[in-house]
C-alpha positions as CSV (number, residue, x, y, z in Angstrom):
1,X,13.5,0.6,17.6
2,X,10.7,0.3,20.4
3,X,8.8,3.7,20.6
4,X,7.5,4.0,24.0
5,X,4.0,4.9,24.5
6,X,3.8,5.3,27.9
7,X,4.9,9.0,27.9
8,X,2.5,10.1,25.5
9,X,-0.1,12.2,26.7
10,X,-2.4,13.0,24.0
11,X,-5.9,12.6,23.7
12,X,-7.1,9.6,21.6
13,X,-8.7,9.3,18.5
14,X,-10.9,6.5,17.8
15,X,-11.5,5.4,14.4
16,X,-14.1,2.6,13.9
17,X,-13.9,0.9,10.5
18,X,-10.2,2.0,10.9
19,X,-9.3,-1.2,7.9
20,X,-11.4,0.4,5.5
21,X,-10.1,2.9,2.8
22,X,-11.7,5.9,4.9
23,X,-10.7,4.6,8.1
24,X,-6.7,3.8,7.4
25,X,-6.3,7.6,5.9
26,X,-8.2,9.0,8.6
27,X,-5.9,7.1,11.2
28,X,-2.7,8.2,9.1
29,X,-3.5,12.0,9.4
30,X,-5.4,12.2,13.0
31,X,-2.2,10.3,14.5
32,X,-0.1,13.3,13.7
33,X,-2.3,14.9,17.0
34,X,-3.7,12.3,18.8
35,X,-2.7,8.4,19.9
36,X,-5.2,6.2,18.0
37,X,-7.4,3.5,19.4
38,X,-8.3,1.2,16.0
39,X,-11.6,-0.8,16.0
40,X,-12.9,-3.0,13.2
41,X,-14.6,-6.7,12.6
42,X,-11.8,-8.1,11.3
43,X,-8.8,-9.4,13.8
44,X,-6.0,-9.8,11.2
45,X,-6.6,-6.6,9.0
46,X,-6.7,-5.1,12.0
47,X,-3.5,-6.0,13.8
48,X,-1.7,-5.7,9.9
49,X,-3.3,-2.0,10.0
50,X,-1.8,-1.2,13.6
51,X,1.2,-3.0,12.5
52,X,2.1,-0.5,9.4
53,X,0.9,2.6,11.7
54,X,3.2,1.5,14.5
55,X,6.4,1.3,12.2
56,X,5.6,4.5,10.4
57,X,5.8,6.2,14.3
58,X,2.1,6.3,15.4
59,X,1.1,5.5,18.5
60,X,-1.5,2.9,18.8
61,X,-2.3,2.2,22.1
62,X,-5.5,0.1,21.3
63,X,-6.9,-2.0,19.0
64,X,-10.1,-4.0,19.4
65,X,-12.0,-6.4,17.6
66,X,-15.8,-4.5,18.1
67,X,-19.3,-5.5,16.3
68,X,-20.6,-2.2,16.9
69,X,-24.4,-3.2,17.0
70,X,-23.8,-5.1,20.1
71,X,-24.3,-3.2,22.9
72,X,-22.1,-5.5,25.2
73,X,-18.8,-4.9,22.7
74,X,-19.6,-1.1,22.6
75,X,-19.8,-0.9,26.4
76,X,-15.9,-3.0,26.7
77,X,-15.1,-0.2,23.9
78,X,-15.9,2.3,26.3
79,X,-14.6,0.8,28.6
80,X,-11.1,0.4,27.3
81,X,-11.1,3.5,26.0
82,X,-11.2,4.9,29.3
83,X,-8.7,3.5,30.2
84,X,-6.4,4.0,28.1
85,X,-6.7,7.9,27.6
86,X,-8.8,10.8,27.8
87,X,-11.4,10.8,24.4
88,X,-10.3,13.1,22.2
89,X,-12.1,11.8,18.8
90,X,-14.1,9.5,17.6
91,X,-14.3,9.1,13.6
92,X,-16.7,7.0,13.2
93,X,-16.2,4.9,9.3
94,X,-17.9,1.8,9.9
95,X,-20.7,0.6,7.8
96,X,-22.5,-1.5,5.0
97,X,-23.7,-0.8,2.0
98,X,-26.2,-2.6,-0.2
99,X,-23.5,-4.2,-2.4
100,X,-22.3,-5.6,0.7
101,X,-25.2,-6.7,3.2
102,X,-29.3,-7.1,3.5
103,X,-31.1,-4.5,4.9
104,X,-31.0,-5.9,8.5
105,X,-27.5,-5.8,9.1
106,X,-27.3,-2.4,7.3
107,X,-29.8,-1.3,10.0
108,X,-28.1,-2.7,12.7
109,X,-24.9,-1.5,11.7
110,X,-24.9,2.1,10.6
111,X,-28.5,3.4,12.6
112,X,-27.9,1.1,16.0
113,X,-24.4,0.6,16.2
114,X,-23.9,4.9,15.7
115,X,-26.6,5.0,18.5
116,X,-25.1,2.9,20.6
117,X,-21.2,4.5,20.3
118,X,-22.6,8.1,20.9
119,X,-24.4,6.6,23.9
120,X,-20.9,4.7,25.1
121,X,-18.7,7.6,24.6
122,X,-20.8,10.9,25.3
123,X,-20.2,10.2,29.1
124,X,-16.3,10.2,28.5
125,X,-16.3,13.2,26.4
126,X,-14.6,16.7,27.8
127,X,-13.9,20.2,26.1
128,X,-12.6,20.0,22.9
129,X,-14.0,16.2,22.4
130,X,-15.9,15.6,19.3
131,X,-17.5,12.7,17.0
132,X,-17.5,12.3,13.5
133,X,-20.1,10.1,12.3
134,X,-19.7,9.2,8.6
135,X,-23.0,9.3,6.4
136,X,-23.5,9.3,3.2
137,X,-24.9,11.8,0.3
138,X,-27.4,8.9,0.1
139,X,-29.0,10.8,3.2
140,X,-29.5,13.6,1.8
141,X,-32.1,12.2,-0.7
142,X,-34.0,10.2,1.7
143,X,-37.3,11.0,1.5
144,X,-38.5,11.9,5.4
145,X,-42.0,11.6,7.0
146,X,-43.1,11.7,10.7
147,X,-43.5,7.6,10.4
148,X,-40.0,6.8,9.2
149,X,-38.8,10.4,11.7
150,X,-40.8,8.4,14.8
151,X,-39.0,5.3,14.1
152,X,-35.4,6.5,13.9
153,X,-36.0,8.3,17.1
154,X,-36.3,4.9,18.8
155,X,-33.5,3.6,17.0
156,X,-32.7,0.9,20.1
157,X,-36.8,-0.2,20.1
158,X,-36.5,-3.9,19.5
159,X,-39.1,-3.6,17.3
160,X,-37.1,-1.8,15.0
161,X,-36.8,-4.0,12.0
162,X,-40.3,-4.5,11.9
163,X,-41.7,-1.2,12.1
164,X,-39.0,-0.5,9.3
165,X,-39.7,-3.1,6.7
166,X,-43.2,-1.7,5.3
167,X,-41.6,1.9,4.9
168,X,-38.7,0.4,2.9
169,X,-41.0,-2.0,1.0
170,X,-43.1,1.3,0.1
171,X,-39.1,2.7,-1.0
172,X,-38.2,0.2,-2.7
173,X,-36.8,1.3,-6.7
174,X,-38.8,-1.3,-9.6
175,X,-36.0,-3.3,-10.6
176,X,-33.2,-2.3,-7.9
177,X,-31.6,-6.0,-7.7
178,X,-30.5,-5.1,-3.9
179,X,-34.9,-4.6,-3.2
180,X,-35.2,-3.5,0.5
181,X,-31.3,-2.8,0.9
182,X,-31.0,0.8,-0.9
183,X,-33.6,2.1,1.0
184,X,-32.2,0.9,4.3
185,X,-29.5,2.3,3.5
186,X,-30.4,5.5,2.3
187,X,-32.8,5.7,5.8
188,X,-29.6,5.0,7.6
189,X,-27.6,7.4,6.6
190,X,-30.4,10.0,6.6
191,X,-30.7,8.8,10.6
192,X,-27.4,9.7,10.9
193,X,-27.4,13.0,10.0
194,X,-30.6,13.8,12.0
195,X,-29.1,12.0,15.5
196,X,-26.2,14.3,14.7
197,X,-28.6,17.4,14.7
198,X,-30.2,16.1,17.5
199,X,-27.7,15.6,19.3
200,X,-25.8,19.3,19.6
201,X,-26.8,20.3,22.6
202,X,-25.8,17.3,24.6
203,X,-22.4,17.3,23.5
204,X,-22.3,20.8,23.4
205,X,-22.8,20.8,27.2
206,X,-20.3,18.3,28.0
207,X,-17.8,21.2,25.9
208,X,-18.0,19.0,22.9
209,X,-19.4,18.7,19.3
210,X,-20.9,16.1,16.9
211,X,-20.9,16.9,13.1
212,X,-21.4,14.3,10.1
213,X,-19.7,14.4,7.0
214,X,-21.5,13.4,3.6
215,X,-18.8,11.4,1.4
216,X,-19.9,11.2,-2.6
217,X,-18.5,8.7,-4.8
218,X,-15.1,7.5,-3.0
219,X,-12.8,5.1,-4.8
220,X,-12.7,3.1,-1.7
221,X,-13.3,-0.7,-2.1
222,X,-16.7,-0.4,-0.7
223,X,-17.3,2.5,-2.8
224,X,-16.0,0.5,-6.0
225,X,-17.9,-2.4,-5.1
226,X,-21.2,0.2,-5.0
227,X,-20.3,1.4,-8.6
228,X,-19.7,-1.7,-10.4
229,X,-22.2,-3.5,-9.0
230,X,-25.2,-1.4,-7.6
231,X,-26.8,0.4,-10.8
232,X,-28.4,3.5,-9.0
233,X,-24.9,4.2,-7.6
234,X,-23.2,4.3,-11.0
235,X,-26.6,6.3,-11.9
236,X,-25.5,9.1,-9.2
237,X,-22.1,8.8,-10.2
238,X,-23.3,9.9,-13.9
239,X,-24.5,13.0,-12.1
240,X,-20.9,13.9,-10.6
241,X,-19.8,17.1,-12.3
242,X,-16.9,16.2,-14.5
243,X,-17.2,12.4,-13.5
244,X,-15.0,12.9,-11.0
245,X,-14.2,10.5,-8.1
246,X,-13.4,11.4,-4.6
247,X,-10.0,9.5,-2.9
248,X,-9.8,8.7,1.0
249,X,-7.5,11.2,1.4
250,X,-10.4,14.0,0.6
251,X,-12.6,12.6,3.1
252,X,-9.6,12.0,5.3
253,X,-8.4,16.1,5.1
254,X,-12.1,17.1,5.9
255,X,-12.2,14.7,8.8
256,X,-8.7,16.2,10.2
257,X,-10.2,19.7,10.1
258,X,-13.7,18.6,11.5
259,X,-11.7,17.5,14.5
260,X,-9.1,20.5,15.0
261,X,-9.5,23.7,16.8
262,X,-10.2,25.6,13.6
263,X,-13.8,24.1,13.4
264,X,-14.3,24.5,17.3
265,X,-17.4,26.9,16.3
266,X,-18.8,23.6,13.9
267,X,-21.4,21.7,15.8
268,X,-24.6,19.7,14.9
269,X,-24.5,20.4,10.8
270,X,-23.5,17.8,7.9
271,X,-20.2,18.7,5.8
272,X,-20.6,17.1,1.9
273,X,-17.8,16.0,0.5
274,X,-19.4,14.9,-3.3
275,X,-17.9,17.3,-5.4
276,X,-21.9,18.6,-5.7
277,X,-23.3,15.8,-6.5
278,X,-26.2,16.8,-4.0
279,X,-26.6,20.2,-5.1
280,X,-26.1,19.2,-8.7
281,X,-29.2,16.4,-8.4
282,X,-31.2,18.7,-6.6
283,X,-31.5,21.7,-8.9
284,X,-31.7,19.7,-11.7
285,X,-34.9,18.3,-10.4
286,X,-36.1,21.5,-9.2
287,X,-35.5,23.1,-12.8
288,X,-37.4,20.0,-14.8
């Protein structure tokens, strides 16, 4: 049976990293509301992904092979995504990690490439649009001055990587086998949750909101990957009350209520999904 998408007139939800153990979930339980427009590096996981989503009744309009730090593949995103439907959501998955990548790419991917999709799509966004930027409880213990603050806010400087190496050099954990990488990481994600503060009021104007969401420990194959292999991950995860491991689908319910009406009053804040991992770390410290 051929469904036909032509009569559908939802909104679309687009879901960047959608091959990823975040992004698949995320796509299973936003296409209940919305069509889905899937975006991700790799062309064959991607069209297998669509594929499975398609039979199961989801509509899938679009699927595009994007490298998200180029500018010229965000604008065709944009592009495409205009016209294909009106922007409902974007839920926003894609990124490296220090198991995975250097600490270039992890700059250019999760600070740039976030940069440049809230700069592609704020101009389509209406009421009730809104963007959910993944970051990571990584973030959270980031530790901020106004040199690393002044460089994020240029995020699209071309000078960006050099300005940034010294501070993650000055970062960098004795011993920490991935060097500049955790830090540039752990900047990234903290950049993420500040563009999404910074960023409220625009999208607010426009009728719309931007939140970010704080996964913990996820047994995702990224997330695996960080805690066999990356020992200050596995040292965090020590720290999870109970040991226990978040699943896609936790990050995926919190993602389905960031972006339905009941959190229309949610704008500009970070949600933590870690089980307390944050809070737990934090008041630990504080307490000696």
């Amino acid at each position: 049976m051929t469904i036909d998408i032509n009569n559908d007139t939802r909104s679309l939800a687009i879901i960047t990293g959608a091959c990823g153990g975040m992004g698949r979930v995320c796509a299973q339980l936003l296409g209940r509301d919305y069509q889905l427009a899937l975006v991700d590096m790799n062309a064959e996981k991607l069209e297998h992904v669509a594929a499975l989503l398609r039979a199961d009744g989801f509509s899938v309009p679009l699927t595009m092979v994007v490298d998200i730090s180029k500018a010229a593949e965000v604008a065709a995103l944009a592009e495409r995504v205009k016209a294909t439907a009106p922007f409902g959501a974007l839920v926003h998955t894609a990124g490296l990690s220090p198991a995975l990548a250097a600490w270039e790419p992890i700059l250019r991917v999760n600070l740039v490439g976030t940069v440049l999709l809230l700069d592609a799509l704020l101009p389509l966004a209406t009421t009730n649009s809104v963007a959910v930027c993944i970051a990571s409880v990584a973030g959270h213990f980031a530790v901020p001055d106004t040199e690393l603050n002044a460089i994020l806010d240029a995020p699209l400087a071309p000078d960006l990587l050099q300005r940034m190496e010294p501070l993650l050099q000055r970062a960098v954990v004795p011993g920490d086998v991935y060097g500049l990488a955790s830090p540039a990481y752990s900047f990234s994600k903290y950049a993420v949750l500040r563009l999404c503060e910074q960023r409220a009021k625009q999208w607010a104007e426009r009728g719309a909101r931007i939140v970010s969401l704080s996964p913990g420990m996820i047994a995702t194959p990224m997330g695996n990957k960080e805690l066999s292999d990356n020992v200050l991950a596995a040292g965090m995860f020590d720290q999870v009350p109970n040991k226990r491991i978040g699943t896609p689908l936790d990050i995926a319910n919190a993602v389905e209520f960031l972006c339905s009406p009941r959190a229309r009053y949610i704008n500009g804040c970070d949600l933590k999904v870690d089980y307390g991992v944050v809070a737990t770390i934090r008041h630990a410290a504080n307490s000696g």
